[in-house]
C-alpha positions as a Markdown table, in Angstrom:
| # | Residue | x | y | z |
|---|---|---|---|---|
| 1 | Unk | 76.4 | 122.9 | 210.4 |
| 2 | Unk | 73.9 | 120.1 | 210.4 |
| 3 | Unk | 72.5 | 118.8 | 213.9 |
| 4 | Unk | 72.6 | 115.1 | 213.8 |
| 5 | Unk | 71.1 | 112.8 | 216.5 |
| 6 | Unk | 72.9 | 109.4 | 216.3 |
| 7 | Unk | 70.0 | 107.1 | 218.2 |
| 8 | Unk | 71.3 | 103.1 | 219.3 |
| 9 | Unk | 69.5 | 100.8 | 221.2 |
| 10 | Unk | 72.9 | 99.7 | 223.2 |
| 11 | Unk | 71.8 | 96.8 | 224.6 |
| 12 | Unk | 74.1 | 94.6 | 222.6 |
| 13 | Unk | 76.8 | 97.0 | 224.0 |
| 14 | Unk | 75.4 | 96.2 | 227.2 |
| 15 | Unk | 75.1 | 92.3 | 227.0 |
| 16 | Unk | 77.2 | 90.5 | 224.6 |
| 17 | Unk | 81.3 | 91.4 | 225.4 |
| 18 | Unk | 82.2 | 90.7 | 221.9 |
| 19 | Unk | 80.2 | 94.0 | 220.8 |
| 20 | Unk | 81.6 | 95.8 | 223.6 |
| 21 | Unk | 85.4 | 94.9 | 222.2 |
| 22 | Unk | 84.5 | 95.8 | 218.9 |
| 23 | Unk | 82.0 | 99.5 | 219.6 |
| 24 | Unk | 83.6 | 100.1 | 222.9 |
| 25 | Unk | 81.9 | 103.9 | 223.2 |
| 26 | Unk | 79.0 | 101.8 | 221.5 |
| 27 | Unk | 77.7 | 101.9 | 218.2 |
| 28 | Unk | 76.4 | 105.2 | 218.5 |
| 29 | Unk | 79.6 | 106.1 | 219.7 |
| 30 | Unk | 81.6 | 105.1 | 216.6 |
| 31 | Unk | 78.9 | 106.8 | 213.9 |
| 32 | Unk | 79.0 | 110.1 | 216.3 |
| 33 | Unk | 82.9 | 110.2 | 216.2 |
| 34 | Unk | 83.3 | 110.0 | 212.4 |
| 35 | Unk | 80.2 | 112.5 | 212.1 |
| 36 | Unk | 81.6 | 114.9 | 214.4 |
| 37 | Unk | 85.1 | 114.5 | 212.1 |
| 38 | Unk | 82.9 | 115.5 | 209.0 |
| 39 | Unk | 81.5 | 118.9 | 210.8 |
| 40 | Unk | 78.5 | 117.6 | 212.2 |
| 41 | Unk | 77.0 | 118.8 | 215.6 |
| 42 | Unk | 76.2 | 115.1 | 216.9 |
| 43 | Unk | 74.3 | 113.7 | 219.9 |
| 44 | Unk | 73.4 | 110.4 | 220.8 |
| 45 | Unk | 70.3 | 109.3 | 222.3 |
| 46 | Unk | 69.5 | 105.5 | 223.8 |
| 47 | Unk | 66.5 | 103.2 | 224.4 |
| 48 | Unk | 66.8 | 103.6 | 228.2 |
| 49 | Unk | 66.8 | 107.2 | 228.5 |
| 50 | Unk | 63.5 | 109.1 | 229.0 |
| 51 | Unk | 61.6 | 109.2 | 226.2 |
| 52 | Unk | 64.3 | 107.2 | 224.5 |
| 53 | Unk | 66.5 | 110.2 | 224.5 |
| 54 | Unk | 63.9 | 111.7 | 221.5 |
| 55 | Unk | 61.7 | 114.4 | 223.4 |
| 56 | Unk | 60.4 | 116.8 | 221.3 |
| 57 | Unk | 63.4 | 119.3 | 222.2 |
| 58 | Unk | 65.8 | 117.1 | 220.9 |
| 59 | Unk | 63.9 | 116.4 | 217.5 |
| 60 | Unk | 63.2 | 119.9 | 217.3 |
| 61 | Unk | 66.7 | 120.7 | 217.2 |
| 62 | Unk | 67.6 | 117.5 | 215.1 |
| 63 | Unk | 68.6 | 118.4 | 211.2 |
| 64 | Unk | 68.9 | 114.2 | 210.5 |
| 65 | Unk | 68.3 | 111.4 | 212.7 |
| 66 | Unk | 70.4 | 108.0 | 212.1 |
| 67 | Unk | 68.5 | 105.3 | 213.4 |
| 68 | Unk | 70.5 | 101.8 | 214.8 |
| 69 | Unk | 68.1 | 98.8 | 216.5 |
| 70 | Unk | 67.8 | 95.3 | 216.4 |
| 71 | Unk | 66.7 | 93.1 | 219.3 |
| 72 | Unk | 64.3 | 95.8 | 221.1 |
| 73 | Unk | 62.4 | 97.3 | 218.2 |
| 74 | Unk | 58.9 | 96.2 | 220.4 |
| 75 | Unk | 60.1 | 98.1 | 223.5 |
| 76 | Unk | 60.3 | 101.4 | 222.0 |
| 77 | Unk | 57.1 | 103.6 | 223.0 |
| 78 | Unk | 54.2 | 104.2 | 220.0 |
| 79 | Unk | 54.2 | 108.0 | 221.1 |
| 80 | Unk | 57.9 | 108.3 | 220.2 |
| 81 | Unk | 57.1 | 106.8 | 217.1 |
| 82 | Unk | 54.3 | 108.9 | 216.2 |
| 83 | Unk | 56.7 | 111.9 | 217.2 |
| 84 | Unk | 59.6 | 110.9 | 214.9 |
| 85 | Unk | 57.3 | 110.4 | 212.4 |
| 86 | Unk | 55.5 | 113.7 | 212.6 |
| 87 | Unk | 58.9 | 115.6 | 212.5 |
| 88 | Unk | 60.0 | 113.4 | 209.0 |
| 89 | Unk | 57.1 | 114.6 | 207.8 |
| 90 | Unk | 57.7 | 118.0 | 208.9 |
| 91 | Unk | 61.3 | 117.7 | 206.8 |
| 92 | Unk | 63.6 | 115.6 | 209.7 |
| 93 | Unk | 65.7 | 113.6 | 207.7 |
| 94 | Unk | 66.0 | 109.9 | 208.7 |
| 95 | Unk | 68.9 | 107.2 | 208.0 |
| 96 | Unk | 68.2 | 103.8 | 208.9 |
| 97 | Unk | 70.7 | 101.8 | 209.6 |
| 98 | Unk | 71.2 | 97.4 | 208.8 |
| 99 | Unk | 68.5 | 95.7 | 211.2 |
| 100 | Unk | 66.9 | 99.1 | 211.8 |
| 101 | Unk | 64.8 | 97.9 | 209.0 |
| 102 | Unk | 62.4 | 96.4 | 211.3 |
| 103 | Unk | 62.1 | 99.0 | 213.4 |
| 104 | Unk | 58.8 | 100.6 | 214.4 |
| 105 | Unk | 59.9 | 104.3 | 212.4 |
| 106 | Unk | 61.2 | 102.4 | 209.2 |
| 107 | Unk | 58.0 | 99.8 | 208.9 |
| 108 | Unk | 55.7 | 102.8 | 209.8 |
| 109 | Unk | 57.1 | 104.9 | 207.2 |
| 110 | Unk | 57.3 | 102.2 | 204.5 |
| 111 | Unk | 53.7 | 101.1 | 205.2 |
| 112 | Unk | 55.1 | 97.4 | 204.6 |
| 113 | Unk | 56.3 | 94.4 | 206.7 |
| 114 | Unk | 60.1 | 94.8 | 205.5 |
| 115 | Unk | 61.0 | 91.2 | 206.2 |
| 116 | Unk | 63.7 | 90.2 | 204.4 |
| 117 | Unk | 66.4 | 86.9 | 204.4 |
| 118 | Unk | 68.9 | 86.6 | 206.5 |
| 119 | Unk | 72.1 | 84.6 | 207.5 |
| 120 | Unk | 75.6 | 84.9 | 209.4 |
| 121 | Unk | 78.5 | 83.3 | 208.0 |
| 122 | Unk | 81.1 | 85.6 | 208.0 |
| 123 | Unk | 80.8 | 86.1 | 204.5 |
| 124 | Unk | 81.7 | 88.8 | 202.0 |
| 125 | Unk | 79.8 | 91.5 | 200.5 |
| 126 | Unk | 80.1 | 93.8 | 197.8 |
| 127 | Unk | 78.6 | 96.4 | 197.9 |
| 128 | Unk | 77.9 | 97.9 | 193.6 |
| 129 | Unk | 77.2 | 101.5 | 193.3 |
| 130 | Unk | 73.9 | 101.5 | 190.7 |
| 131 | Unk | 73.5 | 105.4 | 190.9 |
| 132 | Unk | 77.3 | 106.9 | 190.2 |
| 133 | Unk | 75.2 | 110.4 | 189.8 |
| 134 | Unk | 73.5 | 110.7 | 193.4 |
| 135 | Unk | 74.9 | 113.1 | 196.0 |
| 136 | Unk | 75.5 | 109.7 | 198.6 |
| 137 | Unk | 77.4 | 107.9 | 196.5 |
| 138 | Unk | 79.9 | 111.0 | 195.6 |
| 139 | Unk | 83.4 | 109.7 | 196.2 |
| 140 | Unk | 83.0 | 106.4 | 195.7 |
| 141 | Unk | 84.1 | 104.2 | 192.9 |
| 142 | Unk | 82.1 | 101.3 | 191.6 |
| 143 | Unk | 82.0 | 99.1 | 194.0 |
| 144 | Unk | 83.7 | 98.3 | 197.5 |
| 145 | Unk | 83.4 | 95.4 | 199.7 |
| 146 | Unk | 83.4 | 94.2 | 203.4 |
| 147 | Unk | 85.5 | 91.0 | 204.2 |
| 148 | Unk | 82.9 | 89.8 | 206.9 |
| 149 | Unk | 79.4 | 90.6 | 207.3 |
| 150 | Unk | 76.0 | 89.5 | 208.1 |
| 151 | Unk | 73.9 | 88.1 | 204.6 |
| 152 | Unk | 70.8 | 90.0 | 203.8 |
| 153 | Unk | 68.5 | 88.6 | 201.2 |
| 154 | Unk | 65.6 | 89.0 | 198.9 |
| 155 | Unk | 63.2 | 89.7 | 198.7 |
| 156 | Unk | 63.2 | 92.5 | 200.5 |
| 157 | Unk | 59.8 | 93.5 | 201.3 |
| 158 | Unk | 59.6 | 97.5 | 201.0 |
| 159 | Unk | 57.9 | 99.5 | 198.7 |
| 160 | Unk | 60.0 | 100.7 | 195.3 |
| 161 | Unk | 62.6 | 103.0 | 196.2 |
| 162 | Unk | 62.5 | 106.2 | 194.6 |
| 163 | Unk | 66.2 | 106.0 | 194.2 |
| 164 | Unk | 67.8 | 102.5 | 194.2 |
| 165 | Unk | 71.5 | 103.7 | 195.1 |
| 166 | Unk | 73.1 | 100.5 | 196.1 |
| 167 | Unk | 72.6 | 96.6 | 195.4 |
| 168 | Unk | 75.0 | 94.0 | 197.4 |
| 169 | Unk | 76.4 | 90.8 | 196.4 |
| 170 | Unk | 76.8 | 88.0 | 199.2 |
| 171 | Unk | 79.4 | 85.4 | 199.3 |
| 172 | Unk | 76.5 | 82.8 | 199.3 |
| 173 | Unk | 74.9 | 83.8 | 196.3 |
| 174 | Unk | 72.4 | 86.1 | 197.6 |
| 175 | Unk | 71.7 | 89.9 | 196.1 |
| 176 | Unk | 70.1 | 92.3 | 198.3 |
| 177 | Unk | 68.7 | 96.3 | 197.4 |
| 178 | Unk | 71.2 | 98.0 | 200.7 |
| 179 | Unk | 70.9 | 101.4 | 199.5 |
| 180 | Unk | 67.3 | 102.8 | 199.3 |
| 181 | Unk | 65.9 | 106.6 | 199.1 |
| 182 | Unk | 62.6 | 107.9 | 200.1 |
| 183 | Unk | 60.6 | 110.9 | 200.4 |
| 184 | Unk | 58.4 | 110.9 | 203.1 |
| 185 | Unk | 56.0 | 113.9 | 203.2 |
| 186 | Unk | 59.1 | 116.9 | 203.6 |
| 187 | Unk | 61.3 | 114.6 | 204.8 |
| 188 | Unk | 63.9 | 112.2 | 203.3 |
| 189 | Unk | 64.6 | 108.9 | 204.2 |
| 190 | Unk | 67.7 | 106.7 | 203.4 |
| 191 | Unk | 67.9 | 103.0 | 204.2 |
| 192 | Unk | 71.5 | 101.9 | 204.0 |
| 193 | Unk | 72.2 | 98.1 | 204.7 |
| 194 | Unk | 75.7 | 97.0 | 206.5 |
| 195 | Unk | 76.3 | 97.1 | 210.2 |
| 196 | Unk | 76.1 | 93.8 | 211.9 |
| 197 | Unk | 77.1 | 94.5 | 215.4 |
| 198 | Unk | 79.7 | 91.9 | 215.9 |
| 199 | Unk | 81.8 | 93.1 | 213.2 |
| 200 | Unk | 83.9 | 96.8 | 212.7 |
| 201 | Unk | 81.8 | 98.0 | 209.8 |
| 202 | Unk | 81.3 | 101.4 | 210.6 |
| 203 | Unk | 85.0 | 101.5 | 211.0 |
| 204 | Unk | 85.1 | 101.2 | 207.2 |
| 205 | Unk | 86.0 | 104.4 | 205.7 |
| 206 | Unk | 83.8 | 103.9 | 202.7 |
| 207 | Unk | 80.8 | 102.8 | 204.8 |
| 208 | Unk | 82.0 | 105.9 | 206.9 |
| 209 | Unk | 81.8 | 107.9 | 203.8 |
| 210 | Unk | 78.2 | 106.9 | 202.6 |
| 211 | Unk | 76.6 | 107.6 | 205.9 |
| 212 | Unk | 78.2 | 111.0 | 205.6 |
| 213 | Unk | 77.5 | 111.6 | 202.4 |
| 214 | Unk | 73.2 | 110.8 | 203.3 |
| 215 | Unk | 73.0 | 113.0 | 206.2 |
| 216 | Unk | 74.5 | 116.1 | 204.0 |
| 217 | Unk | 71.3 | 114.3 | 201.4 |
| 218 | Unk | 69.3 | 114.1 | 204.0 |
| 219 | Unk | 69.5 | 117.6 | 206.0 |
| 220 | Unk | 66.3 | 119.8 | 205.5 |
| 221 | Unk | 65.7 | 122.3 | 202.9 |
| 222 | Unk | 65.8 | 125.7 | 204.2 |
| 223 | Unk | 62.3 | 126.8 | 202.7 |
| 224 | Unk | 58.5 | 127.3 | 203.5 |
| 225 | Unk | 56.4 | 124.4 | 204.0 |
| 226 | Unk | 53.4 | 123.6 | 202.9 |
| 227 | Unk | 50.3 | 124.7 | 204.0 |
| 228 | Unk | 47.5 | 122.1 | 204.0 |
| 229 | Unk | 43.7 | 122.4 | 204.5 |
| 230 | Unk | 40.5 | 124.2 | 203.3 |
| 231 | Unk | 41.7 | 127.3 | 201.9 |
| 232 | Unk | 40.6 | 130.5 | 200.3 |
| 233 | Unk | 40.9 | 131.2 | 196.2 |
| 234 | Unk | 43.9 | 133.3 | 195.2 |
| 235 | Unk | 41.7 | 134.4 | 192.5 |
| 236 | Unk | 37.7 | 135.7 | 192.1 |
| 237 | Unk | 35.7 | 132.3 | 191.2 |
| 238 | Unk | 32.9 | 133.9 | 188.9 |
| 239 | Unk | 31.3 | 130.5 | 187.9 |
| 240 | Unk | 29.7 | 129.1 | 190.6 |
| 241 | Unk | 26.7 | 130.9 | 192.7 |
């Protein structure tokens, strides 16, 4: 069974009563229930909880971390940072979710500013699947779409993906890369793009089914890792005196 910490700001659960009609157990909420329906052991963890609900027990005993923020990115401490970080190295994986792209982990990680356009209008998206053969897009067809979301754009600015799953198409004309892979030291790192919080997204079952399909991706290898610094020859060096 994979241990999966679902981690959410809440605080547009907390302020706006539109979110709170829509994620009524919050966003965190919602992605834990469907998780726990696919076999998952899932806890959530929020901004205002010590340490931001990420100490290092609960990343310790966290397979894959799924990662919501948006308007308090700034407010969440460098030392947590540095600890997620350190444990995605260490083989954590990580899924970051819509406007989690600006968050402190994600832009850390990337090494970039990861800006992008942006626009709400209530407009569709489809969502094309550009990798049929990769483990997060099993069960999907070839494309599926959302009747109402938020418009990202490009450029998007990340670093190449080592696997470019998904590309959306926006009502308004725009394309945008909202499936992205990375490997990050042992660790693996999907970005996946919908999940404005004033609309049901993660409601849909094929959004449902993709952030399913990357923490089973995303889970750890079960092997040794690797050991870094000066080390000894595994064989006689007879050339050098």
């Amino acid at each position: 069974m994979i241990n999966v910490t679902v981690w959410n700001e809440n605080r547009h659960e907390q302020k706006n009563p539109k979110v709170r009609e829509v994620y009524p157990e919050g966003i965190h909420g919602a992605i834990a229930s469907f998780l726990g329906e696919a076999s998952c052991n899932v806890k959530t963890a929020t901004l205002d909880e010590g340490d931001h609900g990420l100490t290092e027990e609960v990343l310790e005993g966290t397979d894959v971390l799924v990662w919501w923020g948006h308007i308090a990115h700034e407010e969440v401490k460098d030392e947590v940072v540095e600890r997620v970080k350190q444990r995605v190295l260490d083989g954590m994986g990580l899924i970051v979710l819509h406007s989690g792209h600006f968050s402190k982990i994600f832009k850390t990680l990337m090494g970039t500013s990861c800006d992008l356009k942006w626009r709400e209008a209530d407009e569709k998206e489809r969502i094309w699947i550009v990798d049929p053969s990769h483990p997060i897009t099993a069960g999907l067809g070839e494309y599926f779409e959302l009747e109402k979301e938020e418009m990202y754009g490009e450029h998007f600015d990340i670093p190449a993906p080592d696997q470019l799953v998904m590309v959306s198409w926006f009502e308004g004309g725009e394309v945008f890369r909202s499936g992205c892979t990375y490997q990050r030291g042992n660790g693996k790192v999907f970005y996946f793009r919908p999940g404005h919080e004033t609309y049901p997204t993660y409601y849909n079952e094929n959004v449902q089914k993709v952030i399913v399909n990357a923490v089973k991706w995303a889970a750890p290898v079960d092997h040794a890792r690797p050991v870094y610094g000066n080390a000894k020859p595994l064989e006689e060096i007879k050339g050098s005196n």
